[in-house]
N, C-alpha and C positions, 0 to 999 in steps of 0.2 A: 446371578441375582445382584450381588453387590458391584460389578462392575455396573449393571443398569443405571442401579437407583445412587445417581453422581450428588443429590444436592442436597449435601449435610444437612443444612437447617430446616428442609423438607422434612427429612429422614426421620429428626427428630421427633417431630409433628404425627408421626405414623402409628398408630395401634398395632398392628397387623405386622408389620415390619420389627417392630420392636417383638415382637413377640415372638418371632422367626428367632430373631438374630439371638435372644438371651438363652433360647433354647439348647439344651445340650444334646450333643451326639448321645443315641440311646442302640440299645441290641433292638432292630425292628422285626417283630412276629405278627403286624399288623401291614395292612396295605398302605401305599402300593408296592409292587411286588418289584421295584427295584432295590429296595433297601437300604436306601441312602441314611434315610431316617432322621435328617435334619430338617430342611426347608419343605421340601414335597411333602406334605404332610396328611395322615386326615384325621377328622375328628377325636382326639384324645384329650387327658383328662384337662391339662393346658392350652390346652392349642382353638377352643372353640367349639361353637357349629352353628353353621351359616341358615340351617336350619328353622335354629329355636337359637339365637345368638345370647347371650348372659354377659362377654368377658369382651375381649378385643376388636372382637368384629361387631359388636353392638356398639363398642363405643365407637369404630370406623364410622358405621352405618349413621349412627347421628351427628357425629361431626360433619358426614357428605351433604345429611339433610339439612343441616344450621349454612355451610357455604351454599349449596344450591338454593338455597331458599324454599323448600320444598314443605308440605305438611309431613313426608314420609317418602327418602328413599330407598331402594330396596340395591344390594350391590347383586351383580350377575357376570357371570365364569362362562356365559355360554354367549356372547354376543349379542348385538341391538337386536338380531331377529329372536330371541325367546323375549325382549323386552316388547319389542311388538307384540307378538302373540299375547303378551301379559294383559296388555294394554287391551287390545282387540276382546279377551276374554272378559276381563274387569269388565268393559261397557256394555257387554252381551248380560252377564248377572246383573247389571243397574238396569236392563229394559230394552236397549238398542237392538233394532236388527235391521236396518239398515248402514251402509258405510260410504260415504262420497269421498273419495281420493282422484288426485290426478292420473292418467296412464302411465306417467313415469314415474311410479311409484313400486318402491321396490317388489323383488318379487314373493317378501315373505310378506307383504298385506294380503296378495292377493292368495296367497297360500290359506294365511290366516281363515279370510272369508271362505275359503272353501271348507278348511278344518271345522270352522267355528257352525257354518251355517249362515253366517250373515251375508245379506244380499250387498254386491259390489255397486255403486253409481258412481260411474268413472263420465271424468270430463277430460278435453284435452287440454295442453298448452300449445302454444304456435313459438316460433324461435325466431331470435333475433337474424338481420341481415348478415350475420358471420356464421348464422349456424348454430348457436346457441341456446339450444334450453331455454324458454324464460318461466317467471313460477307464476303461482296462479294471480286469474286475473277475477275480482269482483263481478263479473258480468257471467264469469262461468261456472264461478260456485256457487252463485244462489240460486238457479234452478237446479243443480245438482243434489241441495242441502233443501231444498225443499220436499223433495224425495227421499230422504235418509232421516237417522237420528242423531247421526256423528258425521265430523270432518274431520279425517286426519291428512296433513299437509307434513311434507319432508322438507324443512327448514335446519339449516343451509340445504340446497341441493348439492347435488355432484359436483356444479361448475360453482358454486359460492352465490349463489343468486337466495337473496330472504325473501319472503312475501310481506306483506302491508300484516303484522300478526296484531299489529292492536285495533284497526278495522276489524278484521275477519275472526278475532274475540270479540270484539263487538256484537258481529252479527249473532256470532252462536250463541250469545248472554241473550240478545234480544230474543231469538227463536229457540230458547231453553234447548240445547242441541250440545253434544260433547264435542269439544275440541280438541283432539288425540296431535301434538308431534312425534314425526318419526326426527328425531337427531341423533344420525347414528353419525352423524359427521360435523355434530356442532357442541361436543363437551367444553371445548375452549372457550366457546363464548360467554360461558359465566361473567369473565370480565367484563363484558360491556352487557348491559340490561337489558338495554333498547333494542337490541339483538338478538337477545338470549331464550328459546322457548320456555323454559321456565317461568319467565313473567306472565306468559300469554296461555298456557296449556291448562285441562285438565287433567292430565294423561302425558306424560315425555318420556321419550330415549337419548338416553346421552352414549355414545358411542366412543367411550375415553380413549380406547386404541388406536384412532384414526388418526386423532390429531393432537393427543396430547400424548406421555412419555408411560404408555401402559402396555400390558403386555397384549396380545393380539387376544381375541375375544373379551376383552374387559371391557364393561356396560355397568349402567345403570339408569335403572327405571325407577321413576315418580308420579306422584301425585300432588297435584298444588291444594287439594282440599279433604279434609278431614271425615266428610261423612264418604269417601270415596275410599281410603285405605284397607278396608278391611277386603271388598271386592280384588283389588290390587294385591293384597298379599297374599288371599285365595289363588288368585292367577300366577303369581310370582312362583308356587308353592307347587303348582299343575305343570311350570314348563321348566323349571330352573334343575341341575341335577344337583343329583344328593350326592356327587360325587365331586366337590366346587377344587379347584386349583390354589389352593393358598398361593403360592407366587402372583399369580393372575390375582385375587384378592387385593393383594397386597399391592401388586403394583397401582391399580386402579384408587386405592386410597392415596398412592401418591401422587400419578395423576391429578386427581381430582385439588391435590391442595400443593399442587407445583405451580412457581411464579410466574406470574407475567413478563412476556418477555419486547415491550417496548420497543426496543434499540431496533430488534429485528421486523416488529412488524414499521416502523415506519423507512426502515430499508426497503422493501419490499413495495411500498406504496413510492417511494420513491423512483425505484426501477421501473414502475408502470408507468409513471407520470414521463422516463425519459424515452421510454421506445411507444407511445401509443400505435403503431401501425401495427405492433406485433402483440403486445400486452393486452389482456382481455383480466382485468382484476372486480369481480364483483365487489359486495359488502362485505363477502370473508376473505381476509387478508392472508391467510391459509390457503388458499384454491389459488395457485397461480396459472391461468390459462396463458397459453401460448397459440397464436393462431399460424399455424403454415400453411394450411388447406391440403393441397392436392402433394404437396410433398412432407405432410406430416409421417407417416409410415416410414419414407426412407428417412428421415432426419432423429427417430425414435433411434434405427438401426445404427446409426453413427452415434448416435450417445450413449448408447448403450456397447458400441466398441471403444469406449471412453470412460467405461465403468459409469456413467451417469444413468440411472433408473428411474424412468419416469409411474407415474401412478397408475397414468391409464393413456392411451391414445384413442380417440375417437376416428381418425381418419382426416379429418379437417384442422382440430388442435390437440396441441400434445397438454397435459394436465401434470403439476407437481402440487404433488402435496407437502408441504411443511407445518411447524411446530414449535410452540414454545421453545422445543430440546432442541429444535435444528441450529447448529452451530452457525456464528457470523461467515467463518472462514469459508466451509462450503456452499453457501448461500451464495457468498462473491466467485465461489469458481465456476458454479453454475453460471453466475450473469455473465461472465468472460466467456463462457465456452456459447454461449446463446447469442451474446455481441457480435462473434465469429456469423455464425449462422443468421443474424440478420443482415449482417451487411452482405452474405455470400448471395442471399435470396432476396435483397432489394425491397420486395414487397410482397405479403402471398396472398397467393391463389385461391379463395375462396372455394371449397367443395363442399356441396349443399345435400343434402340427404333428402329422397323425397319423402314430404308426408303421405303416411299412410293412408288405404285405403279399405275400411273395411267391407267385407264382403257378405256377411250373414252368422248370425248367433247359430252356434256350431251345436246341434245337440247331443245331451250326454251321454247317449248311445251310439255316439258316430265312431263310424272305423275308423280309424287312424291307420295310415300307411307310410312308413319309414324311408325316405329314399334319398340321394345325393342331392345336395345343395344346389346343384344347378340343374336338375329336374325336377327340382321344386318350382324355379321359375312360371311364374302364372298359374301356380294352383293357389290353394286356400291352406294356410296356415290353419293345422289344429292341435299344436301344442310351442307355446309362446321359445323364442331363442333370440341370441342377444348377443352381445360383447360383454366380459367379462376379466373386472371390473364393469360398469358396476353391476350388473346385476339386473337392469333395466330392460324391457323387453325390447329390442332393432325390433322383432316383426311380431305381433300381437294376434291372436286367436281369433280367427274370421278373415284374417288381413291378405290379400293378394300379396305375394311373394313379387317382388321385383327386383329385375336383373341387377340394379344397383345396390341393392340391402346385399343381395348374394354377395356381389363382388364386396364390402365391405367385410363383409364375416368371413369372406376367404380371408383378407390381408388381416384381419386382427389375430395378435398371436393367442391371445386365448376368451373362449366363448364358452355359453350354457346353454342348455336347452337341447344337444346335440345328443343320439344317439350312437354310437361306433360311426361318429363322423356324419351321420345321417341328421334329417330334419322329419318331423313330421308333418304330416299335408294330410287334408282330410279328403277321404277314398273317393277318385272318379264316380262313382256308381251315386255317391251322398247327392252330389249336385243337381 
């Protein structure tokens, strides 16, 4: 813990932290059952509860709400997907039952709607000439939200791409409609506003682990308006456990009020501006895309015999995540060892993933039948799988299974949706 949380003046700043650290070494007869009985803590007479908060963790909780600018936010030990679910339930108790999201939207929305009940209205995105993702476009959310009673948009996405959020708050103010983000990948951006879901949301997830210096599951979930809170903490209360991680707490309170780190984002924007053939840098200076195409995979495996670990490979661009906390020095030996590798590859090779095609709304009685990845080729997807990170469906429920999605999920080193290696396809006989 203390080797973590490196930035004294932060530290200071901490509720949650302070209250770990003044704590004394005690005989533990309470849980958890390792006994350490300093930091790992739960609920006792000092220590809190995340619960029904009174002490350290109320006053985290309103300190996160006064810098997020929030009406009310809520800290969460379980990750941006119980903050979704929160969200998702919150606007089902205010009235909503329908939900318009993109199809690359993570896979706990679509969880959600199915838990919840709420009807899905998914629209697509089309991707840029490199291959990339792009976020929603005006023309395909408004008939999507004219069928729904909420939009919820993943702002940043995966690859750093924001959407137009003060337009498409716009619209949802105009068509009295909830506007839900999913930012499980955008807690950094407090700093900048014009950026930031928070200015623009009814409903957000800030996902502090991803990209700022938290410990893995730390989240929080908000509310920007006040007759909205109390649904919200109903929800908060239904998915969040009674069993919360004090470290994870704690780090997430420091997260949340760890500094901005300048020097390094305009490094960074820098490096884009000097290699454009290879650089793919959206609006988040966080998501550094690297484009190799067709030799993305093998140039993963060399950096990674180089101890360099990348966030996620898609096939086409290799993805790094960084962070306020990421140090200058390793930033620079990444650009060296990447310098190496642009000039060995001159220029790359573009590989384009086909868009989908779906085949038919799968009913909820269909068999499902289990079988290898490449006998799935040409059948019907009937239960969603993907690359993993992020989490995003490769082949989507309905969708004709093609030979090049296959050959993609064989080369990623890790995937979801997968049974003992198997995929699911909906049974010969269905068609």
């Amino acid at each position: 813990m203390n080797a973590f949380l490196q930035n004294k003046k932060t530290l200071k700043k901490c509720k949650i932290y302070t209250m770990l650290s003044s704590s004394k070494k005690h005989l533990s007869f309470h849980t958890p059952g390792h006994k350490v009985g300093k930091w790992d803590l739960t609920e006792l007479s000092f220590s809190d509860n995340l619960s029904a908060p009174k002490g350290c963790i109320r006053e985290a909780e309103e300190d996160i709400t006064a810098i997020l600018e929030s009406e009310k936010s809520f800290l969460l030990t379980d990750g941006s997907t119980a903050g979704v679910l929160s969200m998702l339930y919150a606007i089902k108790l205010l009235g909503a039952k329908k939900l318009a999201f993109p199809v690359h939207s993570h896979k706990s929305v679509y969880n959600g709607c199915a838990l919840l009940g709420l009807t899905p209205v998914t629209f697509d995105l089309s991707v840029t000439d490199d291959g990339i993702p792009t976020q929603v476009a005006k023309k395909d959310v408004l008939p999507a939200l004219e069928q729904a009673d909420a939009l919820l948009l993943t702002s940043p996405d995966y690859y750093g791409n924001i959407p137009d959020l003060k337009d498409l708050q716009s619209i949802c103010k105009t068509q009295s409609k909830f506007l839900l983000i999913d930012g499980a990948h955008g807690g950094h951006l407090h700093f900048e506003k014009t950026l930031y879901a928070g200015a623009y949301a009814d409903f957000w997830v800030d996902g502090v682990h991803k990209n700022l210096p938290a410990f893995t599951q730390g989240a929080v979930v908000s509310t920007k308006k006040k007759d909205y809170v109390s649904a919200l903490q109903t929800a908060v209360d239904v998915f969040r456990t009674t069993s919360p991680s004090y470290p994870i707490m704690a780090s997430v309170e420091y997260a949340v009020k760890f500094p901005r780190n300048e020097a390094l984002e305009f490094a960074v924007k820098e490096f884009s501006k000097k290699h454009p053939d290879f650089v793919r840098l959206q609006e988040d200076w966080t998501k550094l895309c690297i484009l190799f195409g067709k030799d993305a995979f093998e140039i993963e495996k060399r950096l990674e015999e180089q101890g360099i670990y990348a966030e996620f490979c898609d096939g086409n661009l290799i993805l790094f995540y960084l962070s306020p906390a990421t140090k200058k020095g390793d930033f620079k030996r990444l650009c060296a060892v990447l310098e190496k590798e642009f000039a060995r590859l001159g220029k790359p090779s573009v590989q384009l993933v086909p868009t989908p095609t779906v085949f038919k709304k799968i009913p909820e009685n269909a068999v499902v039948e289990w079988v290898t990845p490449k006998d799935g080729i040409g059948r019907v997807c009937a239960r969603a799988f993907g690359l993993f990170p992020p989490c995003i469906p490769l082949v989507r429920v309905g969708e004709i299974i093609t030979k090049e999605k296959i050959e993609l999920l064989e080369n990623a080193p890790n995937v979801f949706g997968l049974r003992e290696q198997k995929i699911g396809v909906l049974k010969e006989e269905e068609l």
